[in-house]
MOPAC internal coordinates of N, CA, C and O (Angstrom, degrees):
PM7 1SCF
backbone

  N    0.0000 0     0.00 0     0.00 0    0    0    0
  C    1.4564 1     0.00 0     0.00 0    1    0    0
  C    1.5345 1   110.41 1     0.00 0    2    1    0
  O    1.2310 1   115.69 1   138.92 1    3    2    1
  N    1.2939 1   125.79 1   -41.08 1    3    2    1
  C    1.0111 1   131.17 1  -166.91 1    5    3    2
  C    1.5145 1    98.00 1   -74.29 1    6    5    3
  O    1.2310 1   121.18 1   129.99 1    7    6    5
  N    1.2135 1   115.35 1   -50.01 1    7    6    5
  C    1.9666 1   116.65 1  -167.77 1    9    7    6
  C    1.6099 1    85.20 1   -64.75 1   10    9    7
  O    1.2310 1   110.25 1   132.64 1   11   10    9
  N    1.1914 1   135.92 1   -47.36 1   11   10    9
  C    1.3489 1   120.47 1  -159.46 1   13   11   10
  C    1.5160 1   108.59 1   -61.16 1   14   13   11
  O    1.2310 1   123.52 1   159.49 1   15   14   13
  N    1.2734 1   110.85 1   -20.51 1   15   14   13
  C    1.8418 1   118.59 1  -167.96 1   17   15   14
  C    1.6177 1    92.62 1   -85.69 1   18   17   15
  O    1.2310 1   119.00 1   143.50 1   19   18   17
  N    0.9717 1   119.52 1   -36.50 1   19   18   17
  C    1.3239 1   112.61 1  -163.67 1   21   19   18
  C    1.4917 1   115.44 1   -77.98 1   22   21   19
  O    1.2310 1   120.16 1   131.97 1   23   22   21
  N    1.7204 1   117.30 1   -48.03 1   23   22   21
  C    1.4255 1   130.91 1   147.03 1   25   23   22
  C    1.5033 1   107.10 1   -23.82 1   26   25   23
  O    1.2310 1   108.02 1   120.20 1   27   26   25
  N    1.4832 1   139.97 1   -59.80 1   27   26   25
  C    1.0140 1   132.23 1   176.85 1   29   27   26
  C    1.3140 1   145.12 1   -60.14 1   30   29   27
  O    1.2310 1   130.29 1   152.34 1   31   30   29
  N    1.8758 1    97.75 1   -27.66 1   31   30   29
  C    1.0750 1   105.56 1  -174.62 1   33   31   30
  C    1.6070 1    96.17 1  -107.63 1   34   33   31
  O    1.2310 1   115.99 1  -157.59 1   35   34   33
  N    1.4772 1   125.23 1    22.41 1   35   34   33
  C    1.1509 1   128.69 1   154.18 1   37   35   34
  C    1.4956 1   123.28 1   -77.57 1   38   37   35
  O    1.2310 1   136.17 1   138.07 1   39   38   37
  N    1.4227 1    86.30 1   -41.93 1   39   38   37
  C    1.8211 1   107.59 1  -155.95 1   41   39   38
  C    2.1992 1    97.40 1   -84.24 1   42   41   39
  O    1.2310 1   130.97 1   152.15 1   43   42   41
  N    1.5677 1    96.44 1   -27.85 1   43   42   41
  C    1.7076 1    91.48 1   166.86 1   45   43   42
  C    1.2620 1   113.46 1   -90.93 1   46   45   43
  O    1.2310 1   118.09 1  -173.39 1   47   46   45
  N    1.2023 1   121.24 1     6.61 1   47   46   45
  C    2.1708 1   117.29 1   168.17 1   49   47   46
  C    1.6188 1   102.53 1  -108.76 1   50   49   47
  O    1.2310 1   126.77 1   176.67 1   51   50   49
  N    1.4079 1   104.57 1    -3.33 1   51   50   49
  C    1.7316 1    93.98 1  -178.65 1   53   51   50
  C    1.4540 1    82.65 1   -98.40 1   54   53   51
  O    1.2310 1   101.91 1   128.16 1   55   54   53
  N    1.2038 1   150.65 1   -51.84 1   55   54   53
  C    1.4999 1   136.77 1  -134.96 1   57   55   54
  C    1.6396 1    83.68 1   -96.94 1   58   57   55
  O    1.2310 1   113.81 1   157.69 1   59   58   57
  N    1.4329 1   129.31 1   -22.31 1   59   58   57
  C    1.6941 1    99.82 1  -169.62 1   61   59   58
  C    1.6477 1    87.96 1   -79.95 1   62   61   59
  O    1.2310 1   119.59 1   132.60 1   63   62   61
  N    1.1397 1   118.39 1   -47.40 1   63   62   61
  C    1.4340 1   109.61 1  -174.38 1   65   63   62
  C    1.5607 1   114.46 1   -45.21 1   66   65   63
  O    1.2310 1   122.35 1   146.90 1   67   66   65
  N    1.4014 1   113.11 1   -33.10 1   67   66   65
  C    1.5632 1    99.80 1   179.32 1   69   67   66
  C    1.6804 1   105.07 1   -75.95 1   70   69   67
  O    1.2310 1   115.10 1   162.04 1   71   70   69
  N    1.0561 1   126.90 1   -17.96 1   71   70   69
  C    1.9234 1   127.16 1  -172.87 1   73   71   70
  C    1.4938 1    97.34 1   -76.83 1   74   73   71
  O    1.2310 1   110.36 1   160.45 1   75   74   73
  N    1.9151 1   135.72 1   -19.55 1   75   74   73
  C    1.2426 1   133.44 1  -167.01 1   77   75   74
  C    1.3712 1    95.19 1   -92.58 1   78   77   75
  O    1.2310 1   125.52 1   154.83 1   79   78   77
  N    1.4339 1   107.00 1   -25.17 1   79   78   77
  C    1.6494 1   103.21 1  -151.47 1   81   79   78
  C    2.3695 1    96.37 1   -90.01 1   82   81   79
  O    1.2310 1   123.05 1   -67.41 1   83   82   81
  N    1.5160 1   111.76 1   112.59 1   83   82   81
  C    1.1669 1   108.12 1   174.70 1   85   83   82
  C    1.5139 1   122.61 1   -84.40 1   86   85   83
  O    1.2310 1   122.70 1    -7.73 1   87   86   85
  N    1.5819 1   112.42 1   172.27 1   87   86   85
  C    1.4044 1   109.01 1   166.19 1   89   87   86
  C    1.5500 1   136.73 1   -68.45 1   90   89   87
  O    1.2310 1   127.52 1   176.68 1   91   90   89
  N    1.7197 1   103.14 1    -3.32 1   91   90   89
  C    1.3207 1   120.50 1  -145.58 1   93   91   90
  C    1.7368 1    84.32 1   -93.21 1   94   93   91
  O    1.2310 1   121.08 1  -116.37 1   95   94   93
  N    1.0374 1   115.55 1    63.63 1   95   94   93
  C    1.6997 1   105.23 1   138.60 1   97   95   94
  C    1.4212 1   125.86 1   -61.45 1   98   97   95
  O    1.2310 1   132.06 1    -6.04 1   99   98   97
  N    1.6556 1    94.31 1   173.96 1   99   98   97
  C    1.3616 1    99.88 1  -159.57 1  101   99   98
  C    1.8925 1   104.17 1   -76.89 1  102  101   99
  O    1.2310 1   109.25 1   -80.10 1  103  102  101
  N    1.1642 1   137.75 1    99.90 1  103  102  101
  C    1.5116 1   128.95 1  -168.93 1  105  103  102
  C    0.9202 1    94.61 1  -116.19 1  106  105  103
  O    1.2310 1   119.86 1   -78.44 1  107  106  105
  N    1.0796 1   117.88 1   101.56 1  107  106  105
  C    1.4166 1   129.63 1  -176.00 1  109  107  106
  C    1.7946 1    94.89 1  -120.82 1  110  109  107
  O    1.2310 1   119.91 1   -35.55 1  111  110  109
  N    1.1846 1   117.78 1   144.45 1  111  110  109
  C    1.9561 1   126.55 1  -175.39 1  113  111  110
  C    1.5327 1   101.53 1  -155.25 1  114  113  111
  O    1.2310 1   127.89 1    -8.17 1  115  114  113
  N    1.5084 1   102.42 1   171.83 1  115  114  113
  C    1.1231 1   113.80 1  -169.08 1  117  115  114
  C    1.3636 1   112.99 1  -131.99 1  118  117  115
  O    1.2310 1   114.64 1   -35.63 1  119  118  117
  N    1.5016 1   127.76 1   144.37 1  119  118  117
  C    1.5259 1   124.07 1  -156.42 1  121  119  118
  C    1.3577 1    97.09 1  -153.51 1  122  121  119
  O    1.2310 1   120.78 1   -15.31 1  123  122  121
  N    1.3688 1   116.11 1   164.69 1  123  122  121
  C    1.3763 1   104.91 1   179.34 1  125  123  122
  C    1.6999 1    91.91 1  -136.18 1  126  125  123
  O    1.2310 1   117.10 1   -32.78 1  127  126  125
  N    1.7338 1   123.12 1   147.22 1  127  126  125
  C    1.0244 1   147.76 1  -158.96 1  129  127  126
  C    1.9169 1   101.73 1   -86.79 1  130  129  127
  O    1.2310 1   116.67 1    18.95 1  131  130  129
  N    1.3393 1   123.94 1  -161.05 1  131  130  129
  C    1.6823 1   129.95 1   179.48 1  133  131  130
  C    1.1005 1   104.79 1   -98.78 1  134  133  131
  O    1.2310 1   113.17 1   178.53 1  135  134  133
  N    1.6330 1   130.52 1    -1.47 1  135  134  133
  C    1.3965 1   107.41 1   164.67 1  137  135  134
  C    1.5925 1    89.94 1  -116.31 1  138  137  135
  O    1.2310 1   118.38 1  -140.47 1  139  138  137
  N    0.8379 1   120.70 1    39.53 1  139  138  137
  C    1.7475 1   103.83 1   168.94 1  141  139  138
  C    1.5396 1   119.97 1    81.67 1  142  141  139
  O    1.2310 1   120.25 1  -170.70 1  143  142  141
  N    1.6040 1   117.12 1     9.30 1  143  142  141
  C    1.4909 1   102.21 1  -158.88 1  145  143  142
  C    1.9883 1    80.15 1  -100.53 1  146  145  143
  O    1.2310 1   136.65 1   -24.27 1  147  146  145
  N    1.4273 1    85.36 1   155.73 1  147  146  145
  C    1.6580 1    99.81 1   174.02 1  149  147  146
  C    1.6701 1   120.88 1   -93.14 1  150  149  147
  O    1.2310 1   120.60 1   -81.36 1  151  150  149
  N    1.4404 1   116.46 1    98.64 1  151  150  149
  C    0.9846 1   113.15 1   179.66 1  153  151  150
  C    1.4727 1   115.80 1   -90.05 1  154  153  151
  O    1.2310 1   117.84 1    -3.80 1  155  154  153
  N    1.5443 1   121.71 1   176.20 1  155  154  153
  C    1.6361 1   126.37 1   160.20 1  157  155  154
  C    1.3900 1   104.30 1  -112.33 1  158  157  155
  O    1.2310 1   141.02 1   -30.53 1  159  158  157
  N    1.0626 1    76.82 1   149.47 1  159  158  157
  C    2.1313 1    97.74 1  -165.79 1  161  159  158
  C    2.1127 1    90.65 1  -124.75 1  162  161  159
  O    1.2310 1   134.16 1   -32.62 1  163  162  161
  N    1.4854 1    90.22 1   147.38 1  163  162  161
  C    1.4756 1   100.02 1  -177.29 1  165  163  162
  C    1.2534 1   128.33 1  -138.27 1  166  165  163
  O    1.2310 1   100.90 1    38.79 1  167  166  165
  N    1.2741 1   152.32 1  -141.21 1  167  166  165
  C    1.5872 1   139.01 1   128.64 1  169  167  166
  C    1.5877 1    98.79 1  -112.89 1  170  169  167
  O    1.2310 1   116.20 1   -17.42 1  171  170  169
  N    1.4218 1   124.82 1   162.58 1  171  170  169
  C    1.0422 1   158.55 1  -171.12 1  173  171  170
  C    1.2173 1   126.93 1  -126.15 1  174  173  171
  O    1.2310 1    96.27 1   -70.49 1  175  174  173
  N    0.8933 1   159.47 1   109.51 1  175  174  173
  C    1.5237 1   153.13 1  -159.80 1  177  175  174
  C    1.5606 1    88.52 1  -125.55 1  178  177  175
  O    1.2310 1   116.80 1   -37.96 1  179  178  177
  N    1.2020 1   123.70 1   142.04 1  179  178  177
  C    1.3517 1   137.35 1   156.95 1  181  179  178
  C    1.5750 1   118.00 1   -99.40 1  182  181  179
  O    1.2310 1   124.41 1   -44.77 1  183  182  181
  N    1.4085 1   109.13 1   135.23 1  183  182  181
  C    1.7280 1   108.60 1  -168.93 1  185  183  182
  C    1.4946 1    93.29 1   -33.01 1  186  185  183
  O    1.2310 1   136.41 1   -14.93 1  187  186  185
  N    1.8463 1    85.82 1   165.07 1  187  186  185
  C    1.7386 1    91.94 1   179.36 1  189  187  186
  C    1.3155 1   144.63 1    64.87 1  190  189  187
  O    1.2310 1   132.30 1   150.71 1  191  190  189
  N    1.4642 1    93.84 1   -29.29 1  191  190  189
  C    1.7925 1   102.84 1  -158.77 1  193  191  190
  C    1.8716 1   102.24 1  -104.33 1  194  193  191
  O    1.2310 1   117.00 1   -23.87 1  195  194  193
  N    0.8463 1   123.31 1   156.13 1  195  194  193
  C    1.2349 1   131.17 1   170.87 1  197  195  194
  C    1.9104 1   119.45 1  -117.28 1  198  197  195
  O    1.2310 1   123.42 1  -160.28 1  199  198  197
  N    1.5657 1   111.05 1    19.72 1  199  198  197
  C    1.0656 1   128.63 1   172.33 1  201  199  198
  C    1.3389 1   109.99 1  -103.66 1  202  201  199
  O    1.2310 1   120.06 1   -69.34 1  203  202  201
  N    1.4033 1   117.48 1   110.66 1  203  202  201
  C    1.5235 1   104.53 1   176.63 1  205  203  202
  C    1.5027 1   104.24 1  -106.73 1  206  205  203
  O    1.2310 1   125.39 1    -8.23 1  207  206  205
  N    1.5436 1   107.26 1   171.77 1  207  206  205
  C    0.9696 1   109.75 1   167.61 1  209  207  206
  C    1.6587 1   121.28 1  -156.20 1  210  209  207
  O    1.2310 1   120.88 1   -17.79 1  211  210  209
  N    1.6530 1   115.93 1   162.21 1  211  210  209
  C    1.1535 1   105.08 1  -163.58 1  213  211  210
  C    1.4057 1   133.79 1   -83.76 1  214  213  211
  O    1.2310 1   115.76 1   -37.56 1  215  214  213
  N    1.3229 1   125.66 1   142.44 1  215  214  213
  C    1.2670 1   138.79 1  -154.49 1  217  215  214
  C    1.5140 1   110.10 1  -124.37 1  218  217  215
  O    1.2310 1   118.81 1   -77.11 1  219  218  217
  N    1.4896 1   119.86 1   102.89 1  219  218  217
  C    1.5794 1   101.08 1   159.70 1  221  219  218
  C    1.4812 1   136.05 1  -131.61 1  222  221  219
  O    1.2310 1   120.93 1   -41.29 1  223  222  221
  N    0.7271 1   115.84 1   138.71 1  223  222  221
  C    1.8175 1   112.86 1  -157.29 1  225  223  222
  C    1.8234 1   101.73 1  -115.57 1  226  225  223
  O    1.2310 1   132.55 1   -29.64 1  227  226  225
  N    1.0825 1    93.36 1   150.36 1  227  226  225
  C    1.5081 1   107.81 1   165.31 1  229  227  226
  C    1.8457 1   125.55 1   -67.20 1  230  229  227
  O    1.2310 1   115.82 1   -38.32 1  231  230  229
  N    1.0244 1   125.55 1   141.68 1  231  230  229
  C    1.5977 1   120.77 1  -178.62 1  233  231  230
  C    1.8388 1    99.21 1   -58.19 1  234  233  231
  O    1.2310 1   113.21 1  -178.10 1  235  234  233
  N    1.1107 1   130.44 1     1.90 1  235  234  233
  C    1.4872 1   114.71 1  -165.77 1  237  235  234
  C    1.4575 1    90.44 1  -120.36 1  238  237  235
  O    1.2310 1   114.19 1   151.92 1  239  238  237
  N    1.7154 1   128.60 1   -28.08 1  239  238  237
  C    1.0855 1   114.58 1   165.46 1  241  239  238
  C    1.1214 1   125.68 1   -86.67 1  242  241  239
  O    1.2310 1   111.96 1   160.71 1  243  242  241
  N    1.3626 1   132.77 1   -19.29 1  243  242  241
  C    1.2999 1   118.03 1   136.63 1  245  243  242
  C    1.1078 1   157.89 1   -10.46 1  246  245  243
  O    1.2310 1   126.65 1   122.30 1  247  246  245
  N    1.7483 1   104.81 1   -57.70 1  247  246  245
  C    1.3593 1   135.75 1  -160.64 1  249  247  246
  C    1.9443 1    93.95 1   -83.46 1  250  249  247
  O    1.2310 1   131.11 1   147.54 1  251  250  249
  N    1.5776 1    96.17 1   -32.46 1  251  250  249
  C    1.5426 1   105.86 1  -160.66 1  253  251  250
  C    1.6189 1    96.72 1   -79.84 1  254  253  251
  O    1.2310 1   117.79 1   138.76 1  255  254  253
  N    1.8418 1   121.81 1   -41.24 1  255  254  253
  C    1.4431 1   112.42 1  -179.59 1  257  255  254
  C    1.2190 1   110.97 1   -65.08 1  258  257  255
  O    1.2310 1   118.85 1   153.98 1  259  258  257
  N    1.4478 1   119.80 1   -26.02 1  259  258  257
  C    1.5945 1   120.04 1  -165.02 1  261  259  258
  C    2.1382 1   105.03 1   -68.55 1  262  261  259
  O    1.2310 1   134.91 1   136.15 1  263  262  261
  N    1.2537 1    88.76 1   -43.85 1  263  262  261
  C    1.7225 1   112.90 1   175.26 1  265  263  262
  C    1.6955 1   101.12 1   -50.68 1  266  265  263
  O    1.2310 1   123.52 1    87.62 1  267  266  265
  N    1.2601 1   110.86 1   -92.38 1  267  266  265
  C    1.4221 1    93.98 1   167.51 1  269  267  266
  C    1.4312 1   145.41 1   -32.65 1  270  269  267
  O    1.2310 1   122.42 1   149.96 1  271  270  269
  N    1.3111 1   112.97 1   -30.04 1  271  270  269
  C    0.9575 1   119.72 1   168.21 1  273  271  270
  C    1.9297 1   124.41 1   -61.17 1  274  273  271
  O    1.2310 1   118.30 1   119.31 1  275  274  273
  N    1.0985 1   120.84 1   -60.69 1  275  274  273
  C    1.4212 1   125.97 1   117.81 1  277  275  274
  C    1.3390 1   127.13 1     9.37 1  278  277  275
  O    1.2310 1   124.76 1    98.68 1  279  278  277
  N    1.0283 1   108.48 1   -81.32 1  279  278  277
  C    1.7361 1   105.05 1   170.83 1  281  279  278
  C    1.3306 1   104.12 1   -74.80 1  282  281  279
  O    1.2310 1   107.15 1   170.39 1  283  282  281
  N    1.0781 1   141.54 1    -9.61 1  283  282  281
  C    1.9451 1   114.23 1   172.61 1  285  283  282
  C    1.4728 1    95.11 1   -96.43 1  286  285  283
  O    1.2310 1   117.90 1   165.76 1  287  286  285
  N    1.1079 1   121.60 1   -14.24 1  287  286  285
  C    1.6115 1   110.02 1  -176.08 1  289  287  286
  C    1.7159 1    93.05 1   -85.56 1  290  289  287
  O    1.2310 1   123.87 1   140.96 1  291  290  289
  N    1.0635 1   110.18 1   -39.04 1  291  290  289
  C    1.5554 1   101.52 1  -169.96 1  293  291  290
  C    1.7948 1   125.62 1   -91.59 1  294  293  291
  O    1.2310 1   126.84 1   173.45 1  295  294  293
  N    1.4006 1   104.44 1    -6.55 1  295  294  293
  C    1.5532 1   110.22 1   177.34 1  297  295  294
  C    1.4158 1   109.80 1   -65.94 1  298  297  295
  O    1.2310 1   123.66 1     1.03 1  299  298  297
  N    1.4995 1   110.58 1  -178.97 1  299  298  297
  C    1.5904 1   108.98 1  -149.19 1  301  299  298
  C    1.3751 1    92.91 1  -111.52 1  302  301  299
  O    1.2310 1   122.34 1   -54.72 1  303  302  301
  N    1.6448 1   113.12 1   125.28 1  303  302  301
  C    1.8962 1   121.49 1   162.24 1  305  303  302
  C    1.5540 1   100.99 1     6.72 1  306  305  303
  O    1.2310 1   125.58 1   -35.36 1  307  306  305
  N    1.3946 1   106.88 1   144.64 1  307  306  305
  C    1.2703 1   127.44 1   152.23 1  309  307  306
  C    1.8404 1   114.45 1   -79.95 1  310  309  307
  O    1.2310 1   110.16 1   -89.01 1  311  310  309
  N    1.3806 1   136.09 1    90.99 1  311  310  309
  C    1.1857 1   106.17 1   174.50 1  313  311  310
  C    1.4078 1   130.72 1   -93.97 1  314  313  311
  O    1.2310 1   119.50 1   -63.74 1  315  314  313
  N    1.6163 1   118.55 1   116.26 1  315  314  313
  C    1.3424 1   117.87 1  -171.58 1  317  315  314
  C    2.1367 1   124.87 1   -80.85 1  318  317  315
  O    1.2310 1   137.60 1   -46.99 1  319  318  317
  N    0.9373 1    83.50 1   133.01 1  319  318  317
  C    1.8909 1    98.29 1  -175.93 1  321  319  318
  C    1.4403 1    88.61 1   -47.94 1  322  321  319
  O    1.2310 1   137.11 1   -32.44 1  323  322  321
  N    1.4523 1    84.47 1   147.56 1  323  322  321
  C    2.1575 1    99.79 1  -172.07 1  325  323  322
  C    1.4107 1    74.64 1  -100.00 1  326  325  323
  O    1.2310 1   136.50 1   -52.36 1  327  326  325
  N    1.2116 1    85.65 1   127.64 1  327  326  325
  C    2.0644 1   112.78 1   150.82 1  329  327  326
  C    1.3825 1   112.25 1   -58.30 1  330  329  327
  O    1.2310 1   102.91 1   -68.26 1  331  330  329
  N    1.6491 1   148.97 1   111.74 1  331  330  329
  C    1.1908 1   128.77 1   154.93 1  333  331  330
  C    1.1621 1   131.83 1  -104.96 1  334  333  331
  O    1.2310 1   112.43 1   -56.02 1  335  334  333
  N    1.3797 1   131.89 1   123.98 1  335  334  333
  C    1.8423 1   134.44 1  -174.37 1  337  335  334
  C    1.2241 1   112.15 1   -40.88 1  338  337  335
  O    1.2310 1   115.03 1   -44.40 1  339  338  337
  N    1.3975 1   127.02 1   135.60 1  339  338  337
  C    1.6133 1   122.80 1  -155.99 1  341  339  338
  C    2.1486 1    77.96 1   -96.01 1  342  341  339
  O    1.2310 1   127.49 1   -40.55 1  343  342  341
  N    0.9503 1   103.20 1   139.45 1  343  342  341
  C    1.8878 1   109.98 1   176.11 1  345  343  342
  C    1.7976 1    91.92 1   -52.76 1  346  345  343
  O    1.2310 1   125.52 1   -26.77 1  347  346  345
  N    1.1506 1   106.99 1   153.23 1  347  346  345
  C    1.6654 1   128.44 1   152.09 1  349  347  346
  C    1.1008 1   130.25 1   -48.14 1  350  349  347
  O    1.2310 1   120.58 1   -47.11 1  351  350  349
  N    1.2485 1   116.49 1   132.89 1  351  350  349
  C    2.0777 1   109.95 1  -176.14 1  353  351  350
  C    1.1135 1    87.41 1   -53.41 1  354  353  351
  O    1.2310 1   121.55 1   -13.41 1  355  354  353
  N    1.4909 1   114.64 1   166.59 1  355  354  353
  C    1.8779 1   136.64 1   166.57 1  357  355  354
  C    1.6053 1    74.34 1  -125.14 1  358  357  355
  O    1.2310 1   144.30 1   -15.43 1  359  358  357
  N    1.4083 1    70.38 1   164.57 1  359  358  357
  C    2.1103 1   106.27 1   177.26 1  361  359  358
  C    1.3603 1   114.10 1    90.40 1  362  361  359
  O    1.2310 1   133.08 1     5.70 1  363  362  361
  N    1.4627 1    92.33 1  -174.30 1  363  362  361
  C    1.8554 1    90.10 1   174.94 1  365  363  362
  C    1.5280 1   117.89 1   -92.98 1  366  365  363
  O    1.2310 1   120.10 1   180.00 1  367  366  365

């Protein structure tokens, strides 16, 4: 009884693990554009979506999204002006 519980509760942590585990490895290839430059091409998934599609960029545009990227993660707080409630008329 006991091996039979355990078989089961093997065989339901192996199969959820296979439903987490996707096809979306990393496939990343290499192609070259009309003037000859060698880009990498990838898949893309867009939030939500389970349609990817292909993407390929040059090593210099790369280098340049990765850069930017960088600076918006690293620029300094936005600090926004405090709103303050103007007090209530007094009197009648």
């Amino acid at each position: 009884m006991r091996r039979r519980a355990a078989v089961v509760c093997l065989s339901l942590v192996l199969s959820l693990a296979g439903c987490g585990a996707g096809a979306r490895g990393d496939q990343t290839f290499t192609a070259r554009n009309e003037d000859g430059e060698k880009m990498t091409c990838h898949q893309e998934y867009p939030t939500g979506s389970h349609i990817g599609r292909t993407v390929c960029r040059t090593d210099e545009q790369i280098a340049e999204e990765r850069l930017k990227s960088r600076e918006f993660v690293n620029r300094p707080p936005v600090k926004l002006p405090v709103r303050r409630e103007s007090a209530p008329p007094t009197g009648p």
